[in-house]
N, CA, C and O of each residue as an XYZ file, in Angstrom:
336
protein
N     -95.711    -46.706   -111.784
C     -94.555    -47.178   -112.518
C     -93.405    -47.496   -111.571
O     -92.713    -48.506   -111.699
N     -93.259    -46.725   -110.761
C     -92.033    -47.013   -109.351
C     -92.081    -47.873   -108.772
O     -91.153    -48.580   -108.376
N     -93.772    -48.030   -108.527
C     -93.948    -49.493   -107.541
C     -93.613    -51.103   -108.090
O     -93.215    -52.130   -107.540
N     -94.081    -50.648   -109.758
C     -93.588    -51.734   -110.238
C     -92.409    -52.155   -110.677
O     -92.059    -53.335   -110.670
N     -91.594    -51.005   -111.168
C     -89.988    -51.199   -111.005
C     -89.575    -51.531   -109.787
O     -88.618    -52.303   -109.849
N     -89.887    -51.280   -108.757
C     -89.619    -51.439   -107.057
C     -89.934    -53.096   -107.294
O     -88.892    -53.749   -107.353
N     -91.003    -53.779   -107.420
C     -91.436    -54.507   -107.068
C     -90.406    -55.343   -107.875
O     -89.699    -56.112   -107.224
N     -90.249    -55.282   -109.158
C     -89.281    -56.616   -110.053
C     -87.699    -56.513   -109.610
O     -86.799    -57.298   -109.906
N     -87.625    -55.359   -108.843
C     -85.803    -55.372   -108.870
C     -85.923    -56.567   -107.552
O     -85.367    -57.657   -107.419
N     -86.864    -55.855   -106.710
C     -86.917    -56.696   -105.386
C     -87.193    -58.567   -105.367
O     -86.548    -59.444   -104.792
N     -88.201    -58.638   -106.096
C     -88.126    -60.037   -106.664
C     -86.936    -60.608   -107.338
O     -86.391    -61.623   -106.904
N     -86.492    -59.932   -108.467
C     -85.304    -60.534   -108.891
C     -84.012    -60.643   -107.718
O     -83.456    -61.741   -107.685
N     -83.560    -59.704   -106.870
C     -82.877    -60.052   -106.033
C     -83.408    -60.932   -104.851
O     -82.469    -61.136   -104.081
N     -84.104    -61.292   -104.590
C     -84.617    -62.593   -104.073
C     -84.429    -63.647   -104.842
O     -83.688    -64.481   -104.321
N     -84.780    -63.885   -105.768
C     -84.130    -64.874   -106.771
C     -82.730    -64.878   -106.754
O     -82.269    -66.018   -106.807
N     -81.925    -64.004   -106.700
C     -80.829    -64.199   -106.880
C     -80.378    -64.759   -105.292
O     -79.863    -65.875   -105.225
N     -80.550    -64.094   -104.239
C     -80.308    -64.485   -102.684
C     -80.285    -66.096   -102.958
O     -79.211    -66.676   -102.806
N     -81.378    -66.794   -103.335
C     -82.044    -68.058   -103.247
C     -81.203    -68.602   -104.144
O     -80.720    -69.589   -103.590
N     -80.757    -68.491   -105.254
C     -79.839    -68.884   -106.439
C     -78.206    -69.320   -105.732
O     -77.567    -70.360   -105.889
N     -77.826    -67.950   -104.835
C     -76.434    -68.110   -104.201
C     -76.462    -69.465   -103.321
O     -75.650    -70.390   -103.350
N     -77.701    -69.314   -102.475
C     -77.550    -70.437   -101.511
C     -77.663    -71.405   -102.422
O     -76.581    -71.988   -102.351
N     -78.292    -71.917   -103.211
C     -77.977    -73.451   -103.697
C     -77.070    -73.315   -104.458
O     -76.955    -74.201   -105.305
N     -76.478    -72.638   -104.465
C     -75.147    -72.229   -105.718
C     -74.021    -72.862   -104.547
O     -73.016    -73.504   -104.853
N     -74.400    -72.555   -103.296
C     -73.374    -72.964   -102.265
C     -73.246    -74.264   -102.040
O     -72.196    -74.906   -102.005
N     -74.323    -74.638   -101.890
C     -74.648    -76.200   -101.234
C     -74.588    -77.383   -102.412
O     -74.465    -78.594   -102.230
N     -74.721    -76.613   -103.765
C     -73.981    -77.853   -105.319
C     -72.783    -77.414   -104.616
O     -72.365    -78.464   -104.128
N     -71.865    -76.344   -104.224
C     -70.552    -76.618   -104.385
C     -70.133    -77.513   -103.232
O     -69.275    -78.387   -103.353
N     -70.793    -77.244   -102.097
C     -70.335    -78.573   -101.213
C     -70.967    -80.092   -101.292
O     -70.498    -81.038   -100.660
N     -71.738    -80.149   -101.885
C     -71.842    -81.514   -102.256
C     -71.719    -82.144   -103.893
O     -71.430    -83.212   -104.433
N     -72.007    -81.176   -104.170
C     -71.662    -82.042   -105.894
C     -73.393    -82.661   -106.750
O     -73.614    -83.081   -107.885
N     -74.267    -82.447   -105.603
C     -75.379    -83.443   -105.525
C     -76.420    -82.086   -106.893
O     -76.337    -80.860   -106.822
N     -77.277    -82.895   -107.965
C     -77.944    -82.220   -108.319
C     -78.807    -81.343   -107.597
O     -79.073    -81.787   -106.480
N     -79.276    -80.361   -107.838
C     -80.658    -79.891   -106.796
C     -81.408    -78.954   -107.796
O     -80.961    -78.146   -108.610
N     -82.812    -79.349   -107.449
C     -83.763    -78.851   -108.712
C     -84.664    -77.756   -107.231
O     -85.130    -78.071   -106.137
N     -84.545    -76.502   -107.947
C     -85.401    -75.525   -107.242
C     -86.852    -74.907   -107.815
O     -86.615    -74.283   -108.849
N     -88.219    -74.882   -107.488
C     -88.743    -74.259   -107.971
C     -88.877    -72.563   -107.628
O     -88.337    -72.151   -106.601
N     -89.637    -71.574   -108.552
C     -89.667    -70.285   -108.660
C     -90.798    -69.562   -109.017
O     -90.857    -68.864   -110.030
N     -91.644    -69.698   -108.264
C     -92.757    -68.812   -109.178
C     -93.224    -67.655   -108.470
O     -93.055    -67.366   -107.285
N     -93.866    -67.004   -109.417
C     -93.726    -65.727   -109.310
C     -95.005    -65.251   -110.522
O     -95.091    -65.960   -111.525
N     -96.101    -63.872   -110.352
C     -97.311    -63.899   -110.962
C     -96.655    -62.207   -111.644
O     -95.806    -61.435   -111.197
N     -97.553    -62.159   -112.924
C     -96.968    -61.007   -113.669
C     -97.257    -61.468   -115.195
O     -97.823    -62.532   -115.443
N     -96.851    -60.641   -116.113
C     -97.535    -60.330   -117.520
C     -96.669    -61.189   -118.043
O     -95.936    -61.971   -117.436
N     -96.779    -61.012   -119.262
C     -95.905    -61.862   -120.263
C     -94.094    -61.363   -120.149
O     -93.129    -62.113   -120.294
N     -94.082    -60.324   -119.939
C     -92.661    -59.271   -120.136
C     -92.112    -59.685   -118.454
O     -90.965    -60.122   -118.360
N     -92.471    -59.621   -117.902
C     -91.760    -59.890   -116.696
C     -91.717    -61.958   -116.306
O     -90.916    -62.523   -115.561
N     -92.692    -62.517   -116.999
C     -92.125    -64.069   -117.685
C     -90.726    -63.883   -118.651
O     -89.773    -64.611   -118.372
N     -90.619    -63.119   -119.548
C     -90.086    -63.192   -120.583
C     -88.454    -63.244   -119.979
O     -87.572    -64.081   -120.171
N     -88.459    -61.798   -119.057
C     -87.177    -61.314   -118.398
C     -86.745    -62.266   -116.974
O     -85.595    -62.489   -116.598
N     -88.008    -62.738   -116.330
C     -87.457    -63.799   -115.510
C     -86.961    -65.107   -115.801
O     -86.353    -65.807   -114.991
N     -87.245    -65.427   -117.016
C     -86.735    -66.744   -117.180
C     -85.516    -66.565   -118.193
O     -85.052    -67.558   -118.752
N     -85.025    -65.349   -118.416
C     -83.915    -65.597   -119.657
C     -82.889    -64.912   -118.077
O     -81.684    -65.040   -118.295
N     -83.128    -64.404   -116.961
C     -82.376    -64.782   -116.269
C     -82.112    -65.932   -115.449
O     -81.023    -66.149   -114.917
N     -83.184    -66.706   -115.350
C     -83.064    -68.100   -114.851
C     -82.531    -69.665   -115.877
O     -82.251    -70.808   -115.514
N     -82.572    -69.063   -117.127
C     -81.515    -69.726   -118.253
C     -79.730    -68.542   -117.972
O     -78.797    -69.006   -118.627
N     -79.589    -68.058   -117.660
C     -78.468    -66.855   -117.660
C     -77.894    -67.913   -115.975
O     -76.748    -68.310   -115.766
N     -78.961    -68.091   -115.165
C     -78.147    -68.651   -114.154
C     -77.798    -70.524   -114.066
O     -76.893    -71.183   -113.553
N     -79.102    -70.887   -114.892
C     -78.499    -71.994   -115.189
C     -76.878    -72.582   -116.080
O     -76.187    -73.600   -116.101
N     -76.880    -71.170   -116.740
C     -76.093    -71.706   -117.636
C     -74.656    -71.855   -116.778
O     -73.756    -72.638   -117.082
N     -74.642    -71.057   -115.794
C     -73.030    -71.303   -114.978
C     -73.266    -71.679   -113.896
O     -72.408    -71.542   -113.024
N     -74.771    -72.401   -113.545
C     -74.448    -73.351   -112.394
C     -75.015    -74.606   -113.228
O     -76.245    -74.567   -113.267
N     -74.605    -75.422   -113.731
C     -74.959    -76.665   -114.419
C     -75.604    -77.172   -113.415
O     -76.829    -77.145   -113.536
N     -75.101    -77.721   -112.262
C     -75.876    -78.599   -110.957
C     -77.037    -78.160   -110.359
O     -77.549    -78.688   -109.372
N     -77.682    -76.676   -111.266
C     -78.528    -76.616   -110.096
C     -79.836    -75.827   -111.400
O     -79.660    -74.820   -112.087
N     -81.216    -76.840   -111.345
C     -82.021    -76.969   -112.533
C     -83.293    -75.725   -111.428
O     -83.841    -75.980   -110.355
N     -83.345    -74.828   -112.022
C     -84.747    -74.196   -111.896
C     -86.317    -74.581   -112.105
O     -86.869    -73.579   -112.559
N     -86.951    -75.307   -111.997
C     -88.540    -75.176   -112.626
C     -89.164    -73.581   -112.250
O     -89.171    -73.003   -111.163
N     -89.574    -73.217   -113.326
C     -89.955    -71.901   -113.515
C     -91.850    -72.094   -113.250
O     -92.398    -73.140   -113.597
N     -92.358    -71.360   -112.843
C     -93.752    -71.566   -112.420
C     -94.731    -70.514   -112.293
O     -95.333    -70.293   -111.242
N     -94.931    -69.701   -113.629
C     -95.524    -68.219   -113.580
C     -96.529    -68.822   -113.270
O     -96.872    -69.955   -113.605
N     -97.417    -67.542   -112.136
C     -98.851    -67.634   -112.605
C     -98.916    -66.268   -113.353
O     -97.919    -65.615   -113.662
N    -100.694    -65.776   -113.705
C    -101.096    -64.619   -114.218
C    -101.370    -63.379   -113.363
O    -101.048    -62.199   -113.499
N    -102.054    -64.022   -112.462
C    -102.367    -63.275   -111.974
C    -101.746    -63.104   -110.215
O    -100.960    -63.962   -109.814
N    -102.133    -62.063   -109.361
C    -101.485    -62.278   -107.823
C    -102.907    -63.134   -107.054
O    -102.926    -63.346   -105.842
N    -103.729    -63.443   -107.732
C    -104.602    -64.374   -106.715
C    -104.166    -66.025   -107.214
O    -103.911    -66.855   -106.342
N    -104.130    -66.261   -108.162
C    -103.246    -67.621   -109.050
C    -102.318    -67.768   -108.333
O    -102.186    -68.988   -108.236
N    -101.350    -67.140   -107.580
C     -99.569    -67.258   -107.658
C    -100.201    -67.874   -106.160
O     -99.842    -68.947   -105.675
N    -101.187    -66.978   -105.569
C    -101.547    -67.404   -103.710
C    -102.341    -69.035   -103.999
O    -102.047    -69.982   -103.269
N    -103.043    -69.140   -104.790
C    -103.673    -70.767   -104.993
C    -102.631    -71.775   -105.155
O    -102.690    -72.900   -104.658
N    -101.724    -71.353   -105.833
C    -100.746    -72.155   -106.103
C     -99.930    -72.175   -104.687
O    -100.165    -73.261   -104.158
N     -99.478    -71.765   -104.265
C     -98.594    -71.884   -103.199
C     -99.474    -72.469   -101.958
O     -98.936    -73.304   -101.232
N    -100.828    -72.051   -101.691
C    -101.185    -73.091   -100.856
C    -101.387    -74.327   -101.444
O    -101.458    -75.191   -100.570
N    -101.522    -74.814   -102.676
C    -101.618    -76.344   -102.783
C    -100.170    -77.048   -102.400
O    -100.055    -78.229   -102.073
N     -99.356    -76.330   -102.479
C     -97.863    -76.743   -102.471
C     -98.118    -77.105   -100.994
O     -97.946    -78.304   -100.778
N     -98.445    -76.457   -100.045
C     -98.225    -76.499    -98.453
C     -98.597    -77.624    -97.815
O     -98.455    -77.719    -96.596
């Protein structure tokens, strides 16, 4: 249970780290910027990551999230090497 509370605070503040910096760079340019986010986990930790990623959209207008669960932690690694 620790590891997994450990594990979502730590993810979510990575999200947030990553959120500030383009939070910085809309304010010096003005320019839209669309970030993706994904991240592998159950339905409840989808549920809670994306009503904070609507929570951060909502007061940075300039800066659009695509949200990108997978299910599982071997899904989340397939996905990220096709990206590469």
């Amino acid at each position: 249970m620790f590891m997994k509370l450990r594990f979502t605070v730590v993810s979510l503040s990575l999200l947030l780290i990553m959120i500030m910096g383009a939070s910085f760079a809309v304010a010096q340019d003005k320019a839209p910027i669309t970030l993706r986010f994904s991240w592998w986990g159950n339905d409840t930790r989808t549920e809670r990551t994306q009503k904070v990623i609507e929570m951060f959209q909502q007061e940075n207008p300039g800066i659009t999230i695509e949200a990108d669960p997978q299910t599982t932690f071997n899904d989340y690694w397939i996905a990220m090497e096709s990206q590469g």
